[in-house]
N, CA, C and O atoms as CSV, one atom per row, in Angstrom:
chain,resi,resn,atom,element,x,y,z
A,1,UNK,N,N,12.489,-6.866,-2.595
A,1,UNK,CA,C,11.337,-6.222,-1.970
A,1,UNK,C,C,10.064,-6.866,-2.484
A,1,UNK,O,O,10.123,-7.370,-3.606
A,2,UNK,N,N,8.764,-6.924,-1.725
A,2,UNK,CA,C,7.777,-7.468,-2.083
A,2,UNK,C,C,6.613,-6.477,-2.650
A,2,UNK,O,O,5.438,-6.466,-2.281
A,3,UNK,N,N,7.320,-5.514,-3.794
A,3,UNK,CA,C,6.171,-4.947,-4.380
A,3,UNK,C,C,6.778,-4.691,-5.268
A,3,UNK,O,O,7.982,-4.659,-5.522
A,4,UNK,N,N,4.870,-4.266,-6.375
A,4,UNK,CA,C,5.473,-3.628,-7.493
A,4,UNK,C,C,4.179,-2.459,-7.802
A,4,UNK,O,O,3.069,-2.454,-7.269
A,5,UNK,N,N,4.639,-1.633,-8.683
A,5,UNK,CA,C,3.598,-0.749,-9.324
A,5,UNK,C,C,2.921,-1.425,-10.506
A,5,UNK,O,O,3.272,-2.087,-11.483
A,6,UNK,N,N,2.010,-1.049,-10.079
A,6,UNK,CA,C,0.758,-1.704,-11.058
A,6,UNK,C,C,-0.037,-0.340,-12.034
A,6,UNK,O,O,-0.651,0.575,-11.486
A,7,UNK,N,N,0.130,-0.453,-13.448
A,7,UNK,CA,C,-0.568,0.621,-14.297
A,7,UNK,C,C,-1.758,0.257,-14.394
A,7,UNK,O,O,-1.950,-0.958,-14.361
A,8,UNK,N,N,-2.851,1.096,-14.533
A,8,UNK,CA,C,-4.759,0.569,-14.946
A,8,UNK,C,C,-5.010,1.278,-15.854
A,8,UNK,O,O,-4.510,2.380,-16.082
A,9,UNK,N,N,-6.091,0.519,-16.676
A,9,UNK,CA,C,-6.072,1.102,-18.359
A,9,UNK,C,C,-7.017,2.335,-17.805
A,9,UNK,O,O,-7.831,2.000,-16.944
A,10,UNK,N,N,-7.008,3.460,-18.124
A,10,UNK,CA,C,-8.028,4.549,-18.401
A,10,UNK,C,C,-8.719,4.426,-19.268
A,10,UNK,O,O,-8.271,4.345,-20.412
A,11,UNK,N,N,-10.244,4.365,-18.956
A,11,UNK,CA,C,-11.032,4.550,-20.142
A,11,UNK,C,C,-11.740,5.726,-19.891
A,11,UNK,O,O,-11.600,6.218,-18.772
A,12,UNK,N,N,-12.436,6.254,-20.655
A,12,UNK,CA,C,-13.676,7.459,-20.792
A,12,UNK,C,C,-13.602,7.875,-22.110
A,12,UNK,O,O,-13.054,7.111,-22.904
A,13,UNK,N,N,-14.180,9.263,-22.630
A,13,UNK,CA,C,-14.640,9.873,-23.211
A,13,UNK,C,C,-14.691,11.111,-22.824
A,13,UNK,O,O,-14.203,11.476,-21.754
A,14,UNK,N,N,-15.264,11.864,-23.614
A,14,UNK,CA,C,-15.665,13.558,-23.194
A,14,UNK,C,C,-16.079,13.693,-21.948
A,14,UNK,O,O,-15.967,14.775,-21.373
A,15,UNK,N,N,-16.595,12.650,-21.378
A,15,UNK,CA,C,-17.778,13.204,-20.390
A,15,UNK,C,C,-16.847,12.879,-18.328
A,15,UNK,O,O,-17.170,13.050,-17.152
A,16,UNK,N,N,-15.507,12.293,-19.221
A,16,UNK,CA,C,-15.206,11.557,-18.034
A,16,UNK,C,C,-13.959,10.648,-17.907
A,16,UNK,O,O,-13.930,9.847,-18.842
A,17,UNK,N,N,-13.119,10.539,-17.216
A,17,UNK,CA,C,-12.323,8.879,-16.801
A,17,UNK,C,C,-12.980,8.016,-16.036
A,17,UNK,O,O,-13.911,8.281,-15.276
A,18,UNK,N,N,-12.471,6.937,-16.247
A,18,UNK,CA,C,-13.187,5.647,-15.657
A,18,UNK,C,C,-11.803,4.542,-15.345
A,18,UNK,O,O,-11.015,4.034,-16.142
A,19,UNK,N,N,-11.894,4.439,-13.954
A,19,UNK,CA,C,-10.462,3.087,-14.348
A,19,UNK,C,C,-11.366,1.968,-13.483
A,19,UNK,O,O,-11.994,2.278,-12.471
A,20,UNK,N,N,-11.326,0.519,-14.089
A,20,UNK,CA,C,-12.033,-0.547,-13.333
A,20,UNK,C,C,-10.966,-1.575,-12.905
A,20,UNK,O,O,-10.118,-2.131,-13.603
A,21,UNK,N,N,-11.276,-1.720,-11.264
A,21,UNK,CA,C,-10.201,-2.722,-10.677
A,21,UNK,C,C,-11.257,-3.779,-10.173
A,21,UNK,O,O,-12.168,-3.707,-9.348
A,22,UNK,N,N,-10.744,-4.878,-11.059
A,22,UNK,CA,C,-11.075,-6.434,-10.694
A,22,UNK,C,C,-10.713,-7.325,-10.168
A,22,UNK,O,O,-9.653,-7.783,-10.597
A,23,UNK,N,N,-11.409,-8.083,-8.918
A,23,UNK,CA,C,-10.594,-9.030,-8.305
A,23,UNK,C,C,-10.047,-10.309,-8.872
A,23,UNK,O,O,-10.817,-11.131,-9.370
A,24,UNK,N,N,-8.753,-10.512,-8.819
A,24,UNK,CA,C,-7.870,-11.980,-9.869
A,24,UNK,C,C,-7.796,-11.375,-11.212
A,24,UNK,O,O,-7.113,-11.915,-12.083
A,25,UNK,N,N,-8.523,-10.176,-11.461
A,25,UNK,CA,C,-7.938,-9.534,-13.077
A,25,UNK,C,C,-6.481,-8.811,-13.452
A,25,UNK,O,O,-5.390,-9.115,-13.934
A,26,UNK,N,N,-7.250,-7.546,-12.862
A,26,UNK,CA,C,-6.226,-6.751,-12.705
A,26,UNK,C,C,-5.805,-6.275,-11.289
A,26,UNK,O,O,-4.866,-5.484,-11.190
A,27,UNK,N,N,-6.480,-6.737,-10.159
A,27,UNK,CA,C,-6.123,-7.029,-8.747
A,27,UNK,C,C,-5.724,-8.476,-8.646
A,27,UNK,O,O,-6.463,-9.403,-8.977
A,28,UNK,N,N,-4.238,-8.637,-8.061
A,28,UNK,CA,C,-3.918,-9.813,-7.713
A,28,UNK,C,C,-4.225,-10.999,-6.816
A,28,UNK,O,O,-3.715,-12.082,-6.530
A,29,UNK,N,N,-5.545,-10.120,-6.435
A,29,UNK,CA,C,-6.188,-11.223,-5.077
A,29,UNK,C,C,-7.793,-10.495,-4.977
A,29,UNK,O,O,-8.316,-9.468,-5.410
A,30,UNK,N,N,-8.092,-11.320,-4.393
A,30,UNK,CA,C,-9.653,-11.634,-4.293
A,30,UNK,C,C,-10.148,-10.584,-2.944
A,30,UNK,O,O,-9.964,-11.092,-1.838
A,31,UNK,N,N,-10.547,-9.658,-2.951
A,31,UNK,CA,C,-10.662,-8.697,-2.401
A,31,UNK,C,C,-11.659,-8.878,-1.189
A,31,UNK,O,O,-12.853,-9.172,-1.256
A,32,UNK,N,N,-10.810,-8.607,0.061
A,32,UNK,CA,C,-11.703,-8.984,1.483
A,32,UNK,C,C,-12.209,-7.387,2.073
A,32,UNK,O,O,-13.287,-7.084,2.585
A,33,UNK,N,N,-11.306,-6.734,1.862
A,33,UNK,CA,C,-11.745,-5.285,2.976
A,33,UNK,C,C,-11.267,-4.217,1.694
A,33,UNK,O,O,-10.351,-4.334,0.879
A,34,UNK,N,N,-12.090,-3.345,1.844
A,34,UNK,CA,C,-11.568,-2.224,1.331
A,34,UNK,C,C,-11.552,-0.814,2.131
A,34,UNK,O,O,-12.718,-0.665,2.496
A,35,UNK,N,N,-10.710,0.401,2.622
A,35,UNK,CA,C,-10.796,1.109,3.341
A,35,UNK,C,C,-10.180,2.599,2.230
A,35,UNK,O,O,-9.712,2.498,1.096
A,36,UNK,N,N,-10.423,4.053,3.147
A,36,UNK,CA,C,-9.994,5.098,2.501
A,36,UNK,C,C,-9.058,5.836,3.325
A,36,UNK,O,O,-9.378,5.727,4.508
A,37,UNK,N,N,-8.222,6.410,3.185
A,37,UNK,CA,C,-7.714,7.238,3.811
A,37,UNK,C,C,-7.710,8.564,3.534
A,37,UNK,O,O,-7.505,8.844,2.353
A,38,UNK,N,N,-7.920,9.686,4.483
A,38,UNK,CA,C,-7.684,11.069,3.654
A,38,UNK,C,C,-8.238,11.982,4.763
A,38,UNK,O,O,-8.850,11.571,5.750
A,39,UNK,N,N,-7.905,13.486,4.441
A,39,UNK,CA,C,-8.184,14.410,4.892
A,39,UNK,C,C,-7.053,14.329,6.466
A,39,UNK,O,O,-7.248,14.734,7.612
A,40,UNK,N,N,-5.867,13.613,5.819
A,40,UNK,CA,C,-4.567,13.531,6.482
A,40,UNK,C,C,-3.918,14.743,6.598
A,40,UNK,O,O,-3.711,15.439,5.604
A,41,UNK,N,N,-3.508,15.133,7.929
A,41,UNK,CA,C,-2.539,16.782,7.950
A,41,UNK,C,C,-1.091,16.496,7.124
A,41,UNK,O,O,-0.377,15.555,7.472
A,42,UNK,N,N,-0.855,17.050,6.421
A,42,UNK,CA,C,-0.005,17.162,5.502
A,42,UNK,C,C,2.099,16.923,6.466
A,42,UNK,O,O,3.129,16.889,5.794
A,43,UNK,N,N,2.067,16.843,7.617
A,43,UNK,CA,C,2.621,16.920,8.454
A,43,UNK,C,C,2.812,15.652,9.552
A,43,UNK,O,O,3.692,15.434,10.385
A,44,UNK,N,N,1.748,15.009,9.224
A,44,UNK,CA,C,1.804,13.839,9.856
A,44,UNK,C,C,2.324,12.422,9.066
A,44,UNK,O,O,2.122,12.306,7.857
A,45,UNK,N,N,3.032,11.321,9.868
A,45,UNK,CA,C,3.289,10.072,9.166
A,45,UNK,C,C,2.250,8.768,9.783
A,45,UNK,O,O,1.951,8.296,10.880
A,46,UNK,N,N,1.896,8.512,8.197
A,46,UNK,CA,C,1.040,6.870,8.984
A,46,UNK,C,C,1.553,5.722,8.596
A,46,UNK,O,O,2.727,5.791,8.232
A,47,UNK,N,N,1.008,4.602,8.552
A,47,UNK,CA,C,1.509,3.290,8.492
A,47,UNK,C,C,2.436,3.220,9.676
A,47,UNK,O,O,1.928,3.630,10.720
A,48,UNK,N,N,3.194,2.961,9.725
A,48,UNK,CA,C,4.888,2.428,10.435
A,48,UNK,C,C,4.372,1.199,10.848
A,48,UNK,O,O,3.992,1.071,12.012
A,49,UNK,N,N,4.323,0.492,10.237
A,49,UNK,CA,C,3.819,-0.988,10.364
A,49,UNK,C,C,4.410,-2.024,9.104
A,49,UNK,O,O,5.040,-1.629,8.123
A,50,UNK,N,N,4.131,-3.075,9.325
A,50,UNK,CA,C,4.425,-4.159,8.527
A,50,UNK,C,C,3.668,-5.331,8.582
A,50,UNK,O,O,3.293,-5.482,9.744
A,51,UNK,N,N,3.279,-6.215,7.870
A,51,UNK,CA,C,1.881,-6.961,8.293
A,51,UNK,C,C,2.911,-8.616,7.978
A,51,UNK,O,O,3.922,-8.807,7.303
A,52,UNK,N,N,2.263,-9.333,8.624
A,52,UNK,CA,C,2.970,-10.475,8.685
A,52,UNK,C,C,2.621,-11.609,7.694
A,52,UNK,O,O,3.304,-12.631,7.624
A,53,UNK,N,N,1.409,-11.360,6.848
A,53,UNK,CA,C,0.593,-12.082,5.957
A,53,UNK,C,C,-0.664,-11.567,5.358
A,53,UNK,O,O,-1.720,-12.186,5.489
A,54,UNK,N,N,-0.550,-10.061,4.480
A,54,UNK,CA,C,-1.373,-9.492,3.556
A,54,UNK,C,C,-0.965,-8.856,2.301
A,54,UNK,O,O,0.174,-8.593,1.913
A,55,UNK,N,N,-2.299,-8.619,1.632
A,55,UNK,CA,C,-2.029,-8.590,0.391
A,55,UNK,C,C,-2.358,-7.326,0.170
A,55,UNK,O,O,-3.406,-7.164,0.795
A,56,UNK,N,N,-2.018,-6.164,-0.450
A,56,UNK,CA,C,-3.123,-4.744,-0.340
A,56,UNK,C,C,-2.550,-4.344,-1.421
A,56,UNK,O,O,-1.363,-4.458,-1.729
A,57,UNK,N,N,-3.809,-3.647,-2.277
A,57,UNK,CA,C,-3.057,-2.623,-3.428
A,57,UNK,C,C,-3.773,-0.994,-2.974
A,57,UNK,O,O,-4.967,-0.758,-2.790
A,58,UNK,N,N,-2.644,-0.054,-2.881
A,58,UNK,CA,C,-2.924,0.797,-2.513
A,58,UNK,C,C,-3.012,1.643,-3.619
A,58,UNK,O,O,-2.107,1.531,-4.446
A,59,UNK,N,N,-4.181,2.737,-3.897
A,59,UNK,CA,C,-4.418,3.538,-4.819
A,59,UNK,C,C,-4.178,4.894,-4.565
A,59,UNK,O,O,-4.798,5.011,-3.508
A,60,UNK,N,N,-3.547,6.376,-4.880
A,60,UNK,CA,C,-3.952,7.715,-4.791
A,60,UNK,C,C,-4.985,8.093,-5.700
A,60,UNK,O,O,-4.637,8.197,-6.876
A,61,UNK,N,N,-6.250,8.334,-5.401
A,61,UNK,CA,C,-7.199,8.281,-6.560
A,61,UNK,C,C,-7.435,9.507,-6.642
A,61,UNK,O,O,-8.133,9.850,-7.596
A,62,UNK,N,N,-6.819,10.851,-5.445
A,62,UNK,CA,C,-6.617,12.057,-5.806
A,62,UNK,C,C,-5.577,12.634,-4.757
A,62,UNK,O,O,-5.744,12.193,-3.620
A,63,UNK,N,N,-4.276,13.760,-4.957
A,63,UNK,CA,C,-4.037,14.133,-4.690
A,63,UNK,C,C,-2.148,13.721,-4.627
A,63,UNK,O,O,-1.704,13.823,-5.771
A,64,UNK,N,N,-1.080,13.326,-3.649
A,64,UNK,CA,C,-0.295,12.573,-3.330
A,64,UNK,C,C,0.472,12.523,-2.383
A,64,UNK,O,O,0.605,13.559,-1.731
A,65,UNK,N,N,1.218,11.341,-1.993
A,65,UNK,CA,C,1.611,11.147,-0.838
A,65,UNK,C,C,3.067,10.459,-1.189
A,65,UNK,O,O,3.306,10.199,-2.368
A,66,UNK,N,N,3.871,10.215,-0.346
A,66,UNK,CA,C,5.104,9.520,-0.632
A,66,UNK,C,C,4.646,8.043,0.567
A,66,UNK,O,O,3.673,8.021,1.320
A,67,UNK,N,N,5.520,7.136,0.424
A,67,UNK,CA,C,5.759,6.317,1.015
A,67,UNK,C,C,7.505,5.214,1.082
A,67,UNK,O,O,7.980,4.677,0.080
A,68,UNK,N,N,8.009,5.153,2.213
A,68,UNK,CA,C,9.167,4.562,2.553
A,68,UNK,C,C,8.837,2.859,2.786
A,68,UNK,O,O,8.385,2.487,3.869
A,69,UNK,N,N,9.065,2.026,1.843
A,69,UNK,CA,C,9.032,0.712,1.822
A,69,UNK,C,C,10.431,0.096,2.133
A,69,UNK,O,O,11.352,0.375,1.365
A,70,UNK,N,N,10.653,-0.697,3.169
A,70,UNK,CA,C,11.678,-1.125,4.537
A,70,UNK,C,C,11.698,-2.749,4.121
A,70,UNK,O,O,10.618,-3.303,4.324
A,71,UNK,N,N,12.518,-3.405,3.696
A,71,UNK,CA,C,12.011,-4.801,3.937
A,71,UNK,C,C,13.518,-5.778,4.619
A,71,UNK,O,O,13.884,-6.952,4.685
A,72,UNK,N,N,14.035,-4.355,5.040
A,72,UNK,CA,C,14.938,-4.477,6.690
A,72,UNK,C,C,16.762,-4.693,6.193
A,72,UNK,O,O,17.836,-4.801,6.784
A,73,UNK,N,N,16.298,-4.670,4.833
A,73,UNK,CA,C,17.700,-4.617,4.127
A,73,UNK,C,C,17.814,-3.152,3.187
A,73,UNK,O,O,18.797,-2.434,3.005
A,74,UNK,N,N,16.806,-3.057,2.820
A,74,UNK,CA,C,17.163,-1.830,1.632
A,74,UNK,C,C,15.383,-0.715,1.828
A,74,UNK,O,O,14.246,-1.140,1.626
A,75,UNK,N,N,15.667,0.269,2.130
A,75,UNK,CA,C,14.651,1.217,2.136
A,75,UNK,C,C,14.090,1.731,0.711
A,75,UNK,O,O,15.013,1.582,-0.090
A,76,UNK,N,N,13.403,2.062,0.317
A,76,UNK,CA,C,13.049,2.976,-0.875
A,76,UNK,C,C,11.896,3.412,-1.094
A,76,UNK,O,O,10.793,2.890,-0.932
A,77,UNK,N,N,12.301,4.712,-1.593
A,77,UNK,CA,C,10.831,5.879,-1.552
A,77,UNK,C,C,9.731,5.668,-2.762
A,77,UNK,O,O,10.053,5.929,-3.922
A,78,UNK,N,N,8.670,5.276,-2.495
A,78,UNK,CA,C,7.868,5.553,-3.581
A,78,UNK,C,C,6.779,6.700,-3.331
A,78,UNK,O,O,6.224,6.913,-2.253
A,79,UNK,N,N,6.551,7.481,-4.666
A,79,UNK,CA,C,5.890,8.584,-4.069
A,79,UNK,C,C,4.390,7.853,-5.336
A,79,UNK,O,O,4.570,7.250,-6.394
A,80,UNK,N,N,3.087,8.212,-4.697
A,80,UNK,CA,C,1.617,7.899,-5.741
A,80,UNK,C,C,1.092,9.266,-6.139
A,80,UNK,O,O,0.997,10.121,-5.260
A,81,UNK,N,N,0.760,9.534,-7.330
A,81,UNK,CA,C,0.492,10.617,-7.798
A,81,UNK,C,C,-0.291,10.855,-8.698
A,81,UNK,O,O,-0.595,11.965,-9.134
A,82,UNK,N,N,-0.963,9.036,-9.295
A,82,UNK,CA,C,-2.351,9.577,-10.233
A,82,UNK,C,C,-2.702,7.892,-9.996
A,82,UNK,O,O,-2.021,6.927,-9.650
A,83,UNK,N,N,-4.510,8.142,-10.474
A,83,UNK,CA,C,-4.972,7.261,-10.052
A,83,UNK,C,C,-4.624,6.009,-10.563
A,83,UNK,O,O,-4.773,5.078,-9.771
A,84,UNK,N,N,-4.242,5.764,-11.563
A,84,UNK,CA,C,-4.307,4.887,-12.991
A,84,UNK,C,C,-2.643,3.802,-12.372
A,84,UNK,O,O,-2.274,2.770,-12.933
A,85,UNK,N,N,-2.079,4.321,-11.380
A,85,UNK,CA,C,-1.249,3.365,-10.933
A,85,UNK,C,C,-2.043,3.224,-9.414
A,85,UNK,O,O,-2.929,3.963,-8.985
A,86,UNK,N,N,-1.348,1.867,-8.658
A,86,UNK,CA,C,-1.162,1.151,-7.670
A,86,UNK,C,C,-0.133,0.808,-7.218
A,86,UNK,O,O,0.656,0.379,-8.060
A,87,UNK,N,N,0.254,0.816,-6.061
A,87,UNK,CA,C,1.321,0.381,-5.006
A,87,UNK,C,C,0.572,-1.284,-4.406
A,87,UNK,O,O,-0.412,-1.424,-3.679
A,88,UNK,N,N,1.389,-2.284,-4.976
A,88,UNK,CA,C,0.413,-4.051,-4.611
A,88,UNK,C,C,2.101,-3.969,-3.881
A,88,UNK,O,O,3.089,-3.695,-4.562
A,89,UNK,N,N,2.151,-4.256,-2.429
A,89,UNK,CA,C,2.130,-4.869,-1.459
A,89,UNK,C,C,1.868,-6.304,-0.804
A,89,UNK,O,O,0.760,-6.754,-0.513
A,90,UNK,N,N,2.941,-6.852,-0.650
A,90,UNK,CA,C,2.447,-8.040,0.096
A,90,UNK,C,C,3.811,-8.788,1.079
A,90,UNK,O,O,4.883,-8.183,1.098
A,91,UNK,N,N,3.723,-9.597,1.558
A,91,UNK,CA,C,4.264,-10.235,2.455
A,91,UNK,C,C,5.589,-9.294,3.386
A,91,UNK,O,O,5.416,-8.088,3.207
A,92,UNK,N,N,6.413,-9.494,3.999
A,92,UNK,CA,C,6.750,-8.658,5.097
A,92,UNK,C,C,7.461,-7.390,4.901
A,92,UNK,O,O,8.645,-7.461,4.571
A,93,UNK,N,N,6.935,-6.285,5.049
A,93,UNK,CA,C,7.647,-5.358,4.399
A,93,UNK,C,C,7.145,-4.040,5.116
A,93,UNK,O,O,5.966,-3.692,5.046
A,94,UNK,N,N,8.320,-3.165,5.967
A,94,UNK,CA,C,7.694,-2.136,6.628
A,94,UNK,C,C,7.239,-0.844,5.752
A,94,UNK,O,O,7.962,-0.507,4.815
A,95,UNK,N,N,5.941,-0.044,6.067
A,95,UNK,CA,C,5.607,0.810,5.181
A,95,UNK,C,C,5.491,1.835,5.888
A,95,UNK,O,O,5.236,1.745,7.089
A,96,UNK,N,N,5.668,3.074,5.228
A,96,UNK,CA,C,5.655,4.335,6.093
A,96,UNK,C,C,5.142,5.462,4.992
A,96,UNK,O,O,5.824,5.656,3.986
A,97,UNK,N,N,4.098,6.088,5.183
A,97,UNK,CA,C,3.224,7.222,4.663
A,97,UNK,C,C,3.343,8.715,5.368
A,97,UNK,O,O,2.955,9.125,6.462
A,98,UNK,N,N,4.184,9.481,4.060
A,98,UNK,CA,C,4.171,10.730,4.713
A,98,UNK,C,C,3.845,11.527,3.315
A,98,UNK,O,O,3.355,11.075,2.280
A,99,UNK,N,N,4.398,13.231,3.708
A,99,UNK,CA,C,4.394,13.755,2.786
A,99,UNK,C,C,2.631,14.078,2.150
A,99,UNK,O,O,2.649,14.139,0.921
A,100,UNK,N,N,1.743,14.204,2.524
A,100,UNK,CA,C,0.488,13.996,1.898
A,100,UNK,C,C,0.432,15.233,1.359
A,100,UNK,O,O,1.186,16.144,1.702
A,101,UNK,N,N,-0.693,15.357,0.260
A,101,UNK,CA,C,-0.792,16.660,-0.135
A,101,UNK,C,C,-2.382,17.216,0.545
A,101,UNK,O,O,-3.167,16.340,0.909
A,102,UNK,N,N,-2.677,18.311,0.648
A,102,UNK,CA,C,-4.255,18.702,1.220
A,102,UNK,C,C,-5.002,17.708,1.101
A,102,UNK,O,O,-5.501,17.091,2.043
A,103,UNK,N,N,-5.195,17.380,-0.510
A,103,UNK,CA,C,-6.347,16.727,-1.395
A,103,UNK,C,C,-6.560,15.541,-1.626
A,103,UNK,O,O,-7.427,15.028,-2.333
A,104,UNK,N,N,-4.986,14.648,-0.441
A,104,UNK,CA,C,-4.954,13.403,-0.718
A,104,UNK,C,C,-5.795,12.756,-0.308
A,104,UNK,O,O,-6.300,12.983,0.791
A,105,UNK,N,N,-6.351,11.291,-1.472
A,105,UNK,CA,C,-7.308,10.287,-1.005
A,105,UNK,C,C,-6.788,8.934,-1.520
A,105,UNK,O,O,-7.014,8.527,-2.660
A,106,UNK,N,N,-6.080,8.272,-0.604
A,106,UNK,CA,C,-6.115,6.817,-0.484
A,106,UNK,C,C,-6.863,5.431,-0.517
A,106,UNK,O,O,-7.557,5.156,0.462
A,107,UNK,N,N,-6.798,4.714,-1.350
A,107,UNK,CA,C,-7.817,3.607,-1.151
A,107,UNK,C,C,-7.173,2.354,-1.200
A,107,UNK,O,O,-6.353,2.116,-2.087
A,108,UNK,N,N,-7.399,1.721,-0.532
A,108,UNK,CA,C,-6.551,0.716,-0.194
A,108,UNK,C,C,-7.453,-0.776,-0.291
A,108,UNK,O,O,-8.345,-0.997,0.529
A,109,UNK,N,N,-7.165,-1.608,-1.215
A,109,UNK,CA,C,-7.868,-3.289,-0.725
A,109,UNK,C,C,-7.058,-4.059,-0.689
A,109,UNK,O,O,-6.098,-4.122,-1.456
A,110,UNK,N,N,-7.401,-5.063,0.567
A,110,UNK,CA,C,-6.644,-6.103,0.937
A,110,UNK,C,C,-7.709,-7.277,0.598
A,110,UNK,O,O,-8.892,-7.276,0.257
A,111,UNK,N,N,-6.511,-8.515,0.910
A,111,UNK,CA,C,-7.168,-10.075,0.462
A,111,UNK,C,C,-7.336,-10.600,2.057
A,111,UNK,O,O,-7.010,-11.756,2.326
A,112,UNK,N,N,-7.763,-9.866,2.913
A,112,UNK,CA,C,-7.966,-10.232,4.213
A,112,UNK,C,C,-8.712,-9.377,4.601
A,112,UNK,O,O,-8.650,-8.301,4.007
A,113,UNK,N,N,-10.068,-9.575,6.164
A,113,UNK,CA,C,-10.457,-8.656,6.838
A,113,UNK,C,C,-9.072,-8.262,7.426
A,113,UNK,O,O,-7.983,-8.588,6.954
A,114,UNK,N,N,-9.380,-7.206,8.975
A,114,UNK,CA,C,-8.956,-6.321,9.724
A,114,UNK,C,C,-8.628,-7.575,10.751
A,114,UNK,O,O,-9.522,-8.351,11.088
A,115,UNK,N,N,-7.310,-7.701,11.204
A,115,UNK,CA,C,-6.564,-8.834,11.978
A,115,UNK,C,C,-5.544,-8.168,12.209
A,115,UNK,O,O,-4.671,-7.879,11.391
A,116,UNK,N,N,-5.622,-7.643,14.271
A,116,UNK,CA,C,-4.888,-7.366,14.374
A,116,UNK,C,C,-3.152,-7.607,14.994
A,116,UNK,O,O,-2.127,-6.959,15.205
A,117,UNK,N,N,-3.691,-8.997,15.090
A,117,UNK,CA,C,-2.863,-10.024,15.064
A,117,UNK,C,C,-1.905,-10.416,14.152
A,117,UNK,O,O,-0.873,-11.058,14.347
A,118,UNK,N,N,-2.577,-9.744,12.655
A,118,UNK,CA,C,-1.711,-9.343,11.395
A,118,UNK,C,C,-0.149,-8.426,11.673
A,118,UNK,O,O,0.945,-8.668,11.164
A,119,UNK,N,N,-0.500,-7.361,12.621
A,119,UNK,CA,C,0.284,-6.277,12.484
A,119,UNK,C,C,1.837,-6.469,12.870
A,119,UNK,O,O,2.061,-7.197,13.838
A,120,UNK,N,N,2.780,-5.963,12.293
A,120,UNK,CA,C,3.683,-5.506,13.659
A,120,UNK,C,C,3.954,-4.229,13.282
A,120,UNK,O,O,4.324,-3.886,12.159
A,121,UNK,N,N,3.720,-3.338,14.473
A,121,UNK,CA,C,3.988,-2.362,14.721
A,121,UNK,C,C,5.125,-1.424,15.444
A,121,UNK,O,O,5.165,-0.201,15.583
A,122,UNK,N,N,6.005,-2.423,15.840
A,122,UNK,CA,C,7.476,-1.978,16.269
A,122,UNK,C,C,8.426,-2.583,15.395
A,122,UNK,O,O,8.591,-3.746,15.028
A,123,UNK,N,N,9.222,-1.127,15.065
A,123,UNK,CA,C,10.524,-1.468,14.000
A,123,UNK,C,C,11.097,-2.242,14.397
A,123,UNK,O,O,11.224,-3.034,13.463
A,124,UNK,N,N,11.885,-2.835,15.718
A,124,UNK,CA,C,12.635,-3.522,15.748
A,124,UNK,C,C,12.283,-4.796,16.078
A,124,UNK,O,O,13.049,-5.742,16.265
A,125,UNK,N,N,11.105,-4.784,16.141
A,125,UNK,CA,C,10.482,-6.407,16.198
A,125,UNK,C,C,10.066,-6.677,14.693
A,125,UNK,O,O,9.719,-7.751,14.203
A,126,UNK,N,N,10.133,-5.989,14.352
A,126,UNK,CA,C,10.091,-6.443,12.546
A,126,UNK,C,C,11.187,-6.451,11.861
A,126,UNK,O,O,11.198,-6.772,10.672
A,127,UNK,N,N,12.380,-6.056,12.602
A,127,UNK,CA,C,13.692,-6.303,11.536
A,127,UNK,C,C,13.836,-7.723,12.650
A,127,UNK,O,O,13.916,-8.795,12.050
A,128,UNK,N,N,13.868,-7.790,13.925
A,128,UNK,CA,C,14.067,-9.447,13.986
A,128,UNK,C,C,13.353,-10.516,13.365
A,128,UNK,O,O,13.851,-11.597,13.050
A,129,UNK,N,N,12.072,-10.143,13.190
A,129,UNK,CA,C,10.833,-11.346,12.539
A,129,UNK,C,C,11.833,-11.616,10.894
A,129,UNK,O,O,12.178,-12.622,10.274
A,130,UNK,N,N,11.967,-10.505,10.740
A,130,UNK,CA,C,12.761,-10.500,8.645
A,130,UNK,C,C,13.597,-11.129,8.745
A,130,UNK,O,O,13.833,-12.032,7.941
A,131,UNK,N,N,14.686,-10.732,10.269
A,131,UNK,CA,C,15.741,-11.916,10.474
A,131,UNK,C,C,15.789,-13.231,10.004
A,131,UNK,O,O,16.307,-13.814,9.051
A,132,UNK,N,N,14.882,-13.605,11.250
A,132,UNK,CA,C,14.667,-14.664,11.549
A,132,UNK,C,C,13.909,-15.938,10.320
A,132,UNK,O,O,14.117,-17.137,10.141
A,133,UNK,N,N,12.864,-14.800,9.592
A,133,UNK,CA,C,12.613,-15.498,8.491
A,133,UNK,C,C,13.373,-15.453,7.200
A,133,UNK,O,O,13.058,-16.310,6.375
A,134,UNK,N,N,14.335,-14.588,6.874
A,134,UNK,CA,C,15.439,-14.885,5.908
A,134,UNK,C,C,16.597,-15.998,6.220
A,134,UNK,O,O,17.206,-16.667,5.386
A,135,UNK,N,N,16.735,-16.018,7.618
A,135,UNK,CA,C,17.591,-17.458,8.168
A,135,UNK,C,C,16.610,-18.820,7.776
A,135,UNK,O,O,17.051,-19.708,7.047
A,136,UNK,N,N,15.564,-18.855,8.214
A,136,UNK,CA,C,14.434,-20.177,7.635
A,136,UNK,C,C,14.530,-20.579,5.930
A,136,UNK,O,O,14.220,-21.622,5.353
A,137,UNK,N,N,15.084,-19.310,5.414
A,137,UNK,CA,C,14.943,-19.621,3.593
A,137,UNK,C,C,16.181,-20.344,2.991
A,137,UNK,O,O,16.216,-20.611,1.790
């Protein structure tokens, strides 16, 4: 599968937490778009997509959500639940967001703008593309 969880140091004091994400530091890529997600009905699923060439680390910076990572051979659930980890994402791999809680807030940066030429958005045109590119390897 093409991810991993990523831990971020917490810093603060009395007054506070603080976690700092840097691009090529502790972000693995040089940061093009950043977006939020939230105030999601607890009932609904997003993503069902798979991107054909991006990089994204996804954050829960409050609340949580599960997610089903597909990479057309083996499924598996990851659920985000504090800020100080990341879900880094990259190359072909279907993602699916459910489960949210009220309070969830998502933040997500990628190493690309918004290309939607990036996407695929039908399951079964993304288990042939995985096909087809695990036969090329």
């Amino acid at each position: 599968m093409f991810y991993s969880l990523l831990d971020f140091s917490i810093m603060g004091d009395a007054r506070g937490r603080l976690i700092s994400l840097e691009e090529t530091q502790n972000v693995p890529f040089e940061i093009k778009r950043v977006y939020f997600i939230y105030n999601t009905n607890t009932d609904i699923k997003r993503g069902l997509h798979a991107h054909k060439d991006l990089k994204q680390l996804i954050l829960c910076v409050k609340g949580n959500c599960r997610f089903i990572l597909d990479d057309s051979n083996k499924r598996e659930e990851i659920i985000l639940n504090t800020p100080n980890q990341g879900l880094f994402i990259e190359g072909l791999l279907w993602r699916e967001m459910f489960d949210f809680s009220p309070d969830c807030v998502l933040v997500i940066l990628a190493n690309k703008h918004f290309n939607e030429n990036d996407y695929i958005r039908d399951y079964n045109e993304f288990l042939r593309i995985a096909r087809e590119t695990r036969e090329l390897v």
